[in-house]
C-alpha positions in Angstrom: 0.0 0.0 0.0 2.9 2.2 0.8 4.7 2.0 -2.5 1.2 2.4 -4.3 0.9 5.7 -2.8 4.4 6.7 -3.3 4.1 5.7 -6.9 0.5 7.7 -7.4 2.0 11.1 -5.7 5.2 10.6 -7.9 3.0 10.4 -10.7 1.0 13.4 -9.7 4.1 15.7 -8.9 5.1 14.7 -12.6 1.3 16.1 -14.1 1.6 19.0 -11.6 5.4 19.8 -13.4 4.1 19.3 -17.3 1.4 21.9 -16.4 3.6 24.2 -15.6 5.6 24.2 -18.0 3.3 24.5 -20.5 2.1 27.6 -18.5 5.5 28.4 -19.1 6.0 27.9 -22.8 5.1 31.1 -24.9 2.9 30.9 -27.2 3.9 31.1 -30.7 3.1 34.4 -33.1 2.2 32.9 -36.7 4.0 34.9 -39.3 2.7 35.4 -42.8 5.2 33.6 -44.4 4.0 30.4 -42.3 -0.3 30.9 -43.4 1.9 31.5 -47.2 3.0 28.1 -46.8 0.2 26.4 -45.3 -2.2 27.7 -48.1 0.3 26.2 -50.6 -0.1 22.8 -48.9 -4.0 23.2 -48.8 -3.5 23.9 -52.3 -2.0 20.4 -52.7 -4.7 18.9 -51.2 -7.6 20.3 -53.3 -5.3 19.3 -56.3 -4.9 15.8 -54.9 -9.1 16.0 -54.1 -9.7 17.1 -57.8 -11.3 20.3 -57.0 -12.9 19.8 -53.4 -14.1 23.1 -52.6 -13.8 23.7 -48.9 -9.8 23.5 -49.2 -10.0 27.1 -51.8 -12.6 28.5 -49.5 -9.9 28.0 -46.5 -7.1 29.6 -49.0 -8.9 32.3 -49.9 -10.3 33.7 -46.7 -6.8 33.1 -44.7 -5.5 35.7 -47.9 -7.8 38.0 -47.3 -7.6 38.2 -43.0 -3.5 38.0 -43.7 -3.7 40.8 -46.4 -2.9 43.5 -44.4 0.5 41.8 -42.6 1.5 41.2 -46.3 4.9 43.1 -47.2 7.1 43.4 -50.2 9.9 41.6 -48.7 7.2 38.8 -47.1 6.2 37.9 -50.3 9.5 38.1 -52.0 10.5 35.4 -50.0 7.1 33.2 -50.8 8.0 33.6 -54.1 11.3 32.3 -54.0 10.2 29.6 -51.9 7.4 28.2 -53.5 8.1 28.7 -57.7 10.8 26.4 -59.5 13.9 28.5 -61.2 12.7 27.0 -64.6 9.1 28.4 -64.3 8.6 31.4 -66.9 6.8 34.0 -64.2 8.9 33.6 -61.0 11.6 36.5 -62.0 8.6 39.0 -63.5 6.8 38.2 -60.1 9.4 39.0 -58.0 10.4 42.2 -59.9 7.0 43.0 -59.7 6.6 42.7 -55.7 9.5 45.2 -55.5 10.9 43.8 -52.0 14.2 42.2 -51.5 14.7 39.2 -49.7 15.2 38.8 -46.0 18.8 37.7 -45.2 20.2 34.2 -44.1 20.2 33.5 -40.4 23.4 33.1 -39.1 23.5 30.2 -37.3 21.1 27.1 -37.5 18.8 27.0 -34.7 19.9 24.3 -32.7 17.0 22.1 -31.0 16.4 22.1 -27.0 18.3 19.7 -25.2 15.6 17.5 -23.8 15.7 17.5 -19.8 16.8 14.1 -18.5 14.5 11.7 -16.4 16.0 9.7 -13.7 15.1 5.5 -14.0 12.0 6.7 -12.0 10.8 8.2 -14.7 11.2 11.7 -12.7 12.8 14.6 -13.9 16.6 15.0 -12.4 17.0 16.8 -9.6 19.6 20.1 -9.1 22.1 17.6 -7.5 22.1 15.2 -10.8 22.5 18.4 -12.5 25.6 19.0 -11.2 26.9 15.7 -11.2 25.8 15.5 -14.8 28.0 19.0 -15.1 30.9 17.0 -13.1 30.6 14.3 -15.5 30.9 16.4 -19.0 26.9 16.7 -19.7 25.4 19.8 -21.3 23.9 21.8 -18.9 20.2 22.7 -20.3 19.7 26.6 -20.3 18.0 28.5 -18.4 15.2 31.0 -18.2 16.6 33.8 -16.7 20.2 34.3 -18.7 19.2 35.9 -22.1 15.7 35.2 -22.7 15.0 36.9 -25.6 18.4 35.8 -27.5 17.4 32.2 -26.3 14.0 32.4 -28.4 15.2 34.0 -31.3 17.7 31.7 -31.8 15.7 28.9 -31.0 13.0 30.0 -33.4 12.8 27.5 -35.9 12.0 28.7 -40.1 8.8 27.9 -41.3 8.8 25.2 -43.8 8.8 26.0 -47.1 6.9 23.7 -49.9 8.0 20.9 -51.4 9.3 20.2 -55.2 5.9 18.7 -55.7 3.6 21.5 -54.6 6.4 23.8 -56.1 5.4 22.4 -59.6 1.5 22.8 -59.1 0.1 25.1 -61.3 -1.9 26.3 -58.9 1.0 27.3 -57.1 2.0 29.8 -59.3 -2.2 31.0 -59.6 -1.8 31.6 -56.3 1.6 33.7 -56.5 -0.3 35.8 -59.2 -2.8 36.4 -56.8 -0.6 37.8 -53.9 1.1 40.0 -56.6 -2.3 41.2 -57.3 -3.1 41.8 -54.1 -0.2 43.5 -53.3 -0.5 46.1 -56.0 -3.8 46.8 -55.6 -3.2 48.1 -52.1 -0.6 49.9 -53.2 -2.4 51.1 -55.9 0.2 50.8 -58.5 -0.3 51.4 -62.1 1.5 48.3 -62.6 -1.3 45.9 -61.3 -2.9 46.3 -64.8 -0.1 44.4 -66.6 0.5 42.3 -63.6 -3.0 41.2 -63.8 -3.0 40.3 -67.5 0.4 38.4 -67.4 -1.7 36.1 -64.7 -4.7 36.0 -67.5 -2.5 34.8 -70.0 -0.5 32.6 -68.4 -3.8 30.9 -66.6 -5.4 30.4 -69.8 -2.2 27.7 -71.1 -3.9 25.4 -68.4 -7.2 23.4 -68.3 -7.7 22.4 -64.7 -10.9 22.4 -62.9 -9.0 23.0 -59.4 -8.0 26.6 -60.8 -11.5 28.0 -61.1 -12.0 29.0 -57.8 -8.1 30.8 -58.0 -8.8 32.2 -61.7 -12.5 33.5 -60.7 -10.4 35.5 -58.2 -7.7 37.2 -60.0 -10.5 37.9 -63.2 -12.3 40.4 -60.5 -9.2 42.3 -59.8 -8.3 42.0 -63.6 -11.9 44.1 -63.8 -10.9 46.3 -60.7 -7.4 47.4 -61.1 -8.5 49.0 -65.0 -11.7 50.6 -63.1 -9.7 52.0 -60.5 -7.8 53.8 -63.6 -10.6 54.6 -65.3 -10.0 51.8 -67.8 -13.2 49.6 -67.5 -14.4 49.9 -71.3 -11.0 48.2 -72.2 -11.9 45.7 -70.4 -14.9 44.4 -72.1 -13.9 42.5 -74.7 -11.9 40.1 -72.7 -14.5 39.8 -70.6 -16.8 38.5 -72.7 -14.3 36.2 -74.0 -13.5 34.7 -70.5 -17.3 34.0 -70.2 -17.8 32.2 -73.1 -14.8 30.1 -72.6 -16.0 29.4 -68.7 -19.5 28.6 -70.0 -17.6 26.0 -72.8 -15.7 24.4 -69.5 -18.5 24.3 -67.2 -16.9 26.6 -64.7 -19.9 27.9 -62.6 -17.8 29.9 -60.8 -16.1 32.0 -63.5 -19.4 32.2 -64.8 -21.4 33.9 -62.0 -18.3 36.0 -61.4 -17.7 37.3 -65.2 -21.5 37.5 -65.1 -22.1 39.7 -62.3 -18.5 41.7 -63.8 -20.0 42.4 -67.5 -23.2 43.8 -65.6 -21.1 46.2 -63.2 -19.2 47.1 -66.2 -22.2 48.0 -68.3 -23.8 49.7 -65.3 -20.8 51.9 -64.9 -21.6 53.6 -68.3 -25.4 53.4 -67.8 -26.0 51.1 -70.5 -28.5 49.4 -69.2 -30.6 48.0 -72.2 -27.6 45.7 -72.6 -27.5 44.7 -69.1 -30.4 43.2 -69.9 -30.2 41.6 -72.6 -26.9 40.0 -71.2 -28.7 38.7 -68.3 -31.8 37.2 -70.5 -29.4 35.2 -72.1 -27.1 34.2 -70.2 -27.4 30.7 -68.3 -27.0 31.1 -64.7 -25.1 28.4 -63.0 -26.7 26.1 -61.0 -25.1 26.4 -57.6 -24.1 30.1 -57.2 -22.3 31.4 -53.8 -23.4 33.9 -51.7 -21.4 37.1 -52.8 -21.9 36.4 -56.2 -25.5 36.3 -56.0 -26.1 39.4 -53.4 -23.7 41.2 -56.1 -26.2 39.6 -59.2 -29.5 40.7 -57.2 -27.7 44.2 -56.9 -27.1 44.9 -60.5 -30.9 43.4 -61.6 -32.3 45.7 -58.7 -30.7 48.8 -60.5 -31.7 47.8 -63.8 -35.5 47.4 -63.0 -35.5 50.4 -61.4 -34.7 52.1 -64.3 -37.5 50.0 -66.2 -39.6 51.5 -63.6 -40.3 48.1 -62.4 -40.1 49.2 -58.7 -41.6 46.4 -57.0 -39.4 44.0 -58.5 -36.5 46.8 -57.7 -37.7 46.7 -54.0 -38.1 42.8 -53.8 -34.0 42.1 -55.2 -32.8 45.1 -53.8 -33.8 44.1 -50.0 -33.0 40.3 -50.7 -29.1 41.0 -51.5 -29.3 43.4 -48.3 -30.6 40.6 -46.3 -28.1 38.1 -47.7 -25.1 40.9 -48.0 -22.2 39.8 -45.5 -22.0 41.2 -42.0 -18.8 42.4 -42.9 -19.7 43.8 -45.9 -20.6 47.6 -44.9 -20.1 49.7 -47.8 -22.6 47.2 -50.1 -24.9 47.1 -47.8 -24.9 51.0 -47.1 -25.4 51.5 -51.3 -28.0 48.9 -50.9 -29.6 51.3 -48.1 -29.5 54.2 -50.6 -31.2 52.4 -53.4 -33.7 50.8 -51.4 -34.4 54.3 -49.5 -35.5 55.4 -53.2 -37.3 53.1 -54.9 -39.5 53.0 -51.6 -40.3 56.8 -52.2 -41.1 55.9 -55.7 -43.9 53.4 -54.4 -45.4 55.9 -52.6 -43.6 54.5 -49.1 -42.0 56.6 -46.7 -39.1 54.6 -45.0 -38.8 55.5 -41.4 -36.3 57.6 -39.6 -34.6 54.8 -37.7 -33.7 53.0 -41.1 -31.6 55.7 -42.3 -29.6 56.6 -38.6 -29.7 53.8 -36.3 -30.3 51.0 -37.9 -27.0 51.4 -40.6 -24.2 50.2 -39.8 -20.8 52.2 -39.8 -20.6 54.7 -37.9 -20.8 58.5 -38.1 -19.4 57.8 -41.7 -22.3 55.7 -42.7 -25.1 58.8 -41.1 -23.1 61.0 -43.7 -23.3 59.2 -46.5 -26.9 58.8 -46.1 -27.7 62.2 -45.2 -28.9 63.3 -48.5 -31.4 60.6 -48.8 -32.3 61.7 -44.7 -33.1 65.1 -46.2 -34.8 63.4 -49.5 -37.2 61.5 -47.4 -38.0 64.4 -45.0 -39.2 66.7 -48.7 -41.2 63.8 -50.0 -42.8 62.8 -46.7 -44.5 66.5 -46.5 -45.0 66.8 -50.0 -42.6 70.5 -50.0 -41.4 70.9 -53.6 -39.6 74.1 -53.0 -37.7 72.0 -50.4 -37.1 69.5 -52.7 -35.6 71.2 -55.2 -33.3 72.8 -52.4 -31.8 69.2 -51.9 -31.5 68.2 -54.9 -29.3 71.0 -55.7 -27.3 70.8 -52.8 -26.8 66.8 -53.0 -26.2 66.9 -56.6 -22.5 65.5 -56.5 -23.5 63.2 -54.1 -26.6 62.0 -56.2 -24.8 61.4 -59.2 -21.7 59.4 -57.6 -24.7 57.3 -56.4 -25.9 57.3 -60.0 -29.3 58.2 -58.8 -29.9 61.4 -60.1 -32.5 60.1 -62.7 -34.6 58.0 -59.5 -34.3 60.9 -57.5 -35.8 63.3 -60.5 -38.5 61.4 -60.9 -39.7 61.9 -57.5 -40.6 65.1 -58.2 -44.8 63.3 -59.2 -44.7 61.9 -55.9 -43.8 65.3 -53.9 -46.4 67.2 -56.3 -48.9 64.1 -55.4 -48.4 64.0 -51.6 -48.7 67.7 -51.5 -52.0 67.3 -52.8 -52.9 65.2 -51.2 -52.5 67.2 -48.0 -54.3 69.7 -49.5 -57.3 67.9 -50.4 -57.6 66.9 -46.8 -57.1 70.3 -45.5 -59.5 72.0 -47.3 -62.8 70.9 -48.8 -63.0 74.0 -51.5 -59.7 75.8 -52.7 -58.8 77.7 -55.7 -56.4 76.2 -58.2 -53.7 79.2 -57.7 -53.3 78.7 -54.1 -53.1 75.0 -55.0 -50.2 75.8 -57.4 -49.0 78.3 -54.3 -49.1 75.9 -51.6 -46.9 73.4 -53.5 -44.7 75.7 -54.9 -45.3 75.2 -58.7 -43.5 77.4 -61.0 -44.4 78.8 -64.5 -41.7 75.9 -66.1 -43.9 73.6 -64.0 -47.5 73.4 -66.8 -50.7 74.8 -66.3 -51.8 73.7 -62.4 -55.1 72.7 -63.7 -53.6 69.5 -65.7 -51.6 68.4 -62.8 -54.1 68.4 -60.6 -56.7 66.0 -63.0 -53.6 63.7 -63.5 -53.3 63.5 -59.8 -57.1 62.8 -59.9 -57.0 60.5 -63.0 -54.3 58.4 -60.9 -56.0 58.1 -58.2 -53.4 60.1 -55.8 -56.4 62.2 -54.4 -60.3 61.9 -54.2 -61.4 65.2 -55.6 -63.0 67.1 -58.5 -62.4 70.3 -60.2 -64.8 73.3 -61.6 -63.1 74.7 -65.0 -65.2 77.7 -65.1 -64.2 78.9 -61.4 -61.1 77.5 -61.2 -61.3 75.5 -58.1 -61.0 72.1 -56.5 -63.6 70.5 -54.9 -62.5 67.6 -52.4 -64.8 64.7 -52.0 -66.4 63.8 -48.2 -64.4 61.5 -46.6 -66.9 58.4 -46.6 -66.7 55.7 -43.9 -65.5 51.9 -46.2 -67.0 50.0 -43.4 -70.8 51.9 -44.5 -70.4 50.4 -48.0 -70.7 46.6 -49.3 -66.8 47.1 -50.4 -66.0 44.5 -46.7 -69.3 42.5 -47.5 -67.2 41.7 -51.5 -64.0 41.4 -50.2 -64.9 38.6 -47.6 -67.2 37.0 -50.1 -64.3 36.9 -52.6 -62.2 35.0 -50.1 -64.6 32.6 -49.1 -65.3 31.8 -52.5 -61.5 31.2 -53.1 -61.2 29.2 -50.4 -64.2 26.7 -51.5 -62.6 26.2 -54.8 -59.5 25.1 -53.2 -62.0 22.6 -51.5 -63.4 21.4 -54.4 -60.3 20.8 -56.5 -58.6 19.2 -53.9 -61.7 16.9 -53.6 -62.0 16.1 -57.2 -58.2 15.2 -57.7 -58.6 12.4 -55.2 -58.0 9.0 -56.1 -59.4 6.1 -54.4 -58.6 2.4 -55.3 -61.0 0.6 -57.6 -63.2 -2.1 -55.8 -62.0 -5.8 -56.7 -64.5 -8.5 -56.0 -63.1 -11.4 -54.2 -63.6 -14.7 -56.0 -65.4 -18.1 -54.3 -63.3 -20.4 -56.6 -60.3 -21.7 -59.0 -62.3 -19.6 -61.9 -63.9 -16.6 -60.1 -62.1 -13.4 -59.6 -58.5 -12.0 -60.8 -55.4 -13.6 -60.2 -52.5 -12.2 -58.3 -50.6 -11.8 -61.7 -53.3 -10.3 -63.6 -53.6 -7.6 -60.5 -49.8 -7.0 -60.9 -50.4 -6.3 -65.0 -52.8 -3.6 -64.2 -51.3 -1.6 -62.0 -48.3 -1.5 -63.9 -50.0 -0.7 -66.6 -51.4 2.1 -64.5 -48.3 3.1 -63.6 -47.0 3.6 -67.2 -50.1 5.1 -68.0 -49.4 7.6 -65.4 -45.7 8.5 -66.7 -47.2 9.2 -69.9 -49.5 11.8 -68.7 -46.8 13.6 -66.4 -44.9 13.4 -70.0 -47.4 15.4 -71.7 -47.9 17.8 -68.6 
C-alpha cells in the first residue's frame, strides 16, 4: 500500500510539473510567411481531391484576414520559396513585388536539449544536474540568462513547400494572386499588366482546381483598370472569359464574369444591354453567396430604371438581407437604393432605417444624409424644399448614379402635396393649390396636374373649370359600403374552390371482387399487369404535362 501511494503522488508531482511548464512555454506568433506556406499545402490537397471546394474556401479567406500583414519583402520570400527557377513567371513576379529578400540566419537554430529523467521516470534533480555538469553533460539553459536571445535563436523557419507542390500550377495561380493583391493596395499602375500576365499565363492550363483561384484574379483583372478609369478596355476580354467558362462548365467564373460584365455595363449606364446579357445568359446552378447578393444588386438597379419598382424593391432588399455582415459599404449602397425606390412606391421609410439601424458609424449617417433630407421633402410633399436638396446633394446624387430615381420623384412630392391639401381643405382655388406646393411657370398649367393626380388616383377630388377650383370629396366611412361585404365574399369563394379541387383530384382504389373459386375473380398476376399498366399510363401523362 505504501509503495502504491508513493508511486501515485510521484505520478502526480510529474502532471503538476508538465502543467507548468506548459504555463511556461510562450505561445507562438504565426508569421505570414508560415499561413503562405500552409495555403500552398492546402492547395495540394484540393489538387490531390480534384477540385474539393472547402480547401480554396480555406485559402482564400486566410489571404484575405492576412492581407494586411503582407509586405514586399514577405512575399518576395514566398515567391522564392514556392516557384521552381525553370518556371517562366517567378523572375517578372518577384520584380514586380519590388521587395528584397530577408537575409540568411546566421547560425542554424539548434534544437532544446531535452531534460533528463532519472530511472523513476522523474525529472533529475539540481544535485544530478551537477553531477551530470561534473561528468561532462550539457547543462540545459535557463530561463533567466538571455531570454529573448534564447527564443530567437531557437526560433525555428517555417517550412517551405515541397518540389511537388512547387510544380503545381496552382501554385504559381496563387503567387499571381498575392502579386495582385499586393498592387492593388498599393495602388500601383502596374497591377494592370500584372494582372493580364496572370490572364495569360492561366489560360495555357485546363484544370478544374484553378476556377475557384482564376474567378479570383479575373475580378481584380476588372478592378485594377476601373480604378484607372480603364473599365471599357476591359470588355472585350471579358466577354471572352465568359464564353470560354461557359464551354468548360466553370460555374464559378461564370457567375463572377457575369455579375463583372453587368457592373461594367452599369458603370456607363447602359442598361438596355445589361439586360439583354442577363436574359441570355445561363445562370449556373449552384451560385455562392457574394456572387448572388452582387447579381441581385445589379438586376435591382436595372429594374429600377425599367420603372419596375416592385421587383426593384423585392431584389434590392434580398441582396441586403443576404449581403455579408462584414460587408458595410454594399450594404450602405444597398440602403440608398432601397431608401429610393421605396419613395417611388409611394412609401415613406422610417427615420430609424436611415440613422440607427445602418451600420458604420458616423461615416455611414453622412453618406446617407442626402437621402435623410430626400425623405423628409417627400414625406411632407414640400417641392420648394425638394428642389433645395437636390441641388445641394447633386455630386452626391450622381456618384450614387441616382440622379435620374431621384428626378423622378418630383410626381410623388407634387402628389403627396395634394394630397394634404385635399384633406385640409374641402374647397380651394387652383392658384393657391399651385401656391401651396410651390409650382412654377416651367412647372404646366396647375389645372392639368391636378386631373392627372385625380386621374391616378393620388387624391379623391374634382375640379370646376369655369371657377377654377378644386372640390375635395367627403371623406366616406368603407365600413358603410358593401366594399367589406365583397372582399370577404371573394375569399370565401376562393377558399371553396381550393375545396373542391382538392376533392376532385382524389383517387381512391378501384373495388375488386373477391372470387369463391379456382375460376372466379383476378389472379394475383393479372392484378400486378394492371397496375403497372397504371403506372406507365401515369408516366405518360406527367410526359405530356
Amino acid at each position: 500500500s505504501s509503495s502504491s501511494s508513493s508511486s501515485s503522488s510521484d505520478s502526480d508531482s510529474d502532471s503538476d510539473e508538465k502543467e507548468e511548464e506548459k504555463k511556461d512555454e510562450p505561445v507562438k506568433a504565426l508569421d505570414v510567411l508560415e499561413v503562405l506556406f500552409e495555403n500552398v499545402a492546402l492547395l495540394e490537397k484540393s489538387a490531390a481531391s480534384k477540385g474539393e471546394p472547402r480547401f480554396v474556401a480555406k485559402v482564400l479567406r486566410q489571404t484575405m484576414a492576412w492581407r494586411k500583414k503582407l509586405t514586399a519583402q514577405k512575399l518576395v520570400d514566398f515567391l522564392l520559396a514556392s516557384l521552381d527557377d525553370s518556371n517562366p513567371s517567378k523572375q517578372s513576379l518577384v520584380d514586380l513585388a519590388g521587395g528584397e529578400p530577408s537575409p540568411p540566419p546566421l547560425s542554424t537554430p539548434k534544437p532544446a536539449t531535452p531534460k533528463r529523467r532519472s530511472s523513476r521516470g522523474k525529472k533529475q534533480t539540481e544535485g544530478d544536474v551537477e553531477m551530470a555538469d561534473a561528468e561532462g553533460g550539457d547543462t540545459p539553459a535557463t530561463k533567466d540568462e538571455d531570454g529573448d536571445a534564447a527564443g530567437d535563436a531557437n526560433a525555428i523557419p517555417p517550412t517551405p513547400p515541397t518540389p511537388a507542390q512547387r510544380a503545381l500550377p496552382e501554385t504559381e495561380a496563387y503567387a499571381h494572386l498575392l502579386v495582385l493583391l499586393l498592387l492593388l493596395d498599393a495602388n500601383d499602375p502596374e497591377c494592370k499588366s500584372a494582372s493580364v500576365a496572370a490572364l495569360n499565363r492561366l489560360s495555357q492550363f485546363n484544370r478544374r482546381t484553378l476556377d475557384a483561384l482564376q474567378a479570383r484574379i479575373v475580378f481584380y483583372y476588372s478592378l485594377a483598370h476601373e480604378r484607372f478609369g480603364e473599365l471599357a478596355e476591359v470588355r472585350p476580354s471579358l466577354l471572352a472569359l465568359h464564353r470560354v467558362a461557359a464551354l468548360r462548365f466553370d460555374e464559378m467564373g461564370q457567375e463572377t464574369i457575369l455579375n463583372l460584365l453587368m457592373r461594367n455595363y452599369l458603370h456607363y449606364n447602359m442598361y438596355d444591354q445589361a439586360e439583354k446579357l442577363r436574359s441570355k445568359a445561363q445562370l449556373p446552378a449552384s451560385r455562392s453567396n457574394q456572387q448572388q447578393c452582387r447579381y441581385l444588386y445589379y438586376l435591382g438597379r436595372i429594374r429600377a430604371i425599367q420603372l419596375e419598382y416592385s421587383d426593384a424593391k423585392e431584389c434590392l432588399t434580398q441582396a441586403h438581407r443576404k449581403a455579408p455582415k462584414l460587408a458595410k459599404g454594399f450594404a450602405l449602397e444597398l440602403t440608398k437604393w432601397i431608401t429610393v425606390v421605396r419613395l417611388l412606391l409611394g412609401e415613406v421609410p422610417e427615420k430609424k432605417d436611415l440613422t440607427t439601424a445602418v451600420s458604420g458609424g458616423a461615416a455611414a449617417q453622412r453618406a446617407l444624409l442626402p437621402y435623410l433630407e430626400l425623405t423628409a421633402a417627400v414625406r411632407l410633399g414640400d417641392l420648394e424644399k425638394f428642389r433645395a436638396v437636390q441641388e445641394a446633394h447633386e455630386a452626391a446624387f450622381r456618384a450614387d448614379k441616382t440622379t435620374n430615381l431621384v428626378t423622378r420623384l418630383r410626381r410623388n412630392v407634387i402628389r403627396t402635396g395634394l394630397r394634404r391639401v385635399s384633406l385640409a381643405y374641402s374647397a380651394i382655388s387652383l392658384d393657391d393649390v399651385a401656391q401651396k406646393l410651390g409650382l412654377g411657370e416651367g412647372d404646366g398649367d396647375v389645372e392639368f396636374v391636378v386631373a392627372k393626380a385625380i386621374r391616378d388616383g393620388g387624391i379623391d377630388a374634382t375640379i370646376d373649370h369655369d371657377a377654377r377650383t378644386m372640390h375635395s370629396s367627403d371623406a366616406t366611412d368603407v365600413y358603410s359600403t358593401g366594399e367589406p361585404q365583397a372582399a370577404f365574399h371573394a375569399r370565401i369563394a376562393f377558399c371553396l374552390d381550393t375545396h373542391n379541387e382538392a376533392v376532385k383530384a382524389m383517387r381512391y382504389p378501384d373495388k375488386v371482387k373477391k372470387g369463391t373459386g379456382d375460376g372466379e375473380g383476378k389472379s394475383a398476376k393479372d392484378r400486378d399487369l394492371e397496375e403497372l399498366a397504371m403506372h406507365i399510363m401515369d408516366e405518360d401523362e406527367m410526359d405530356e404535362f
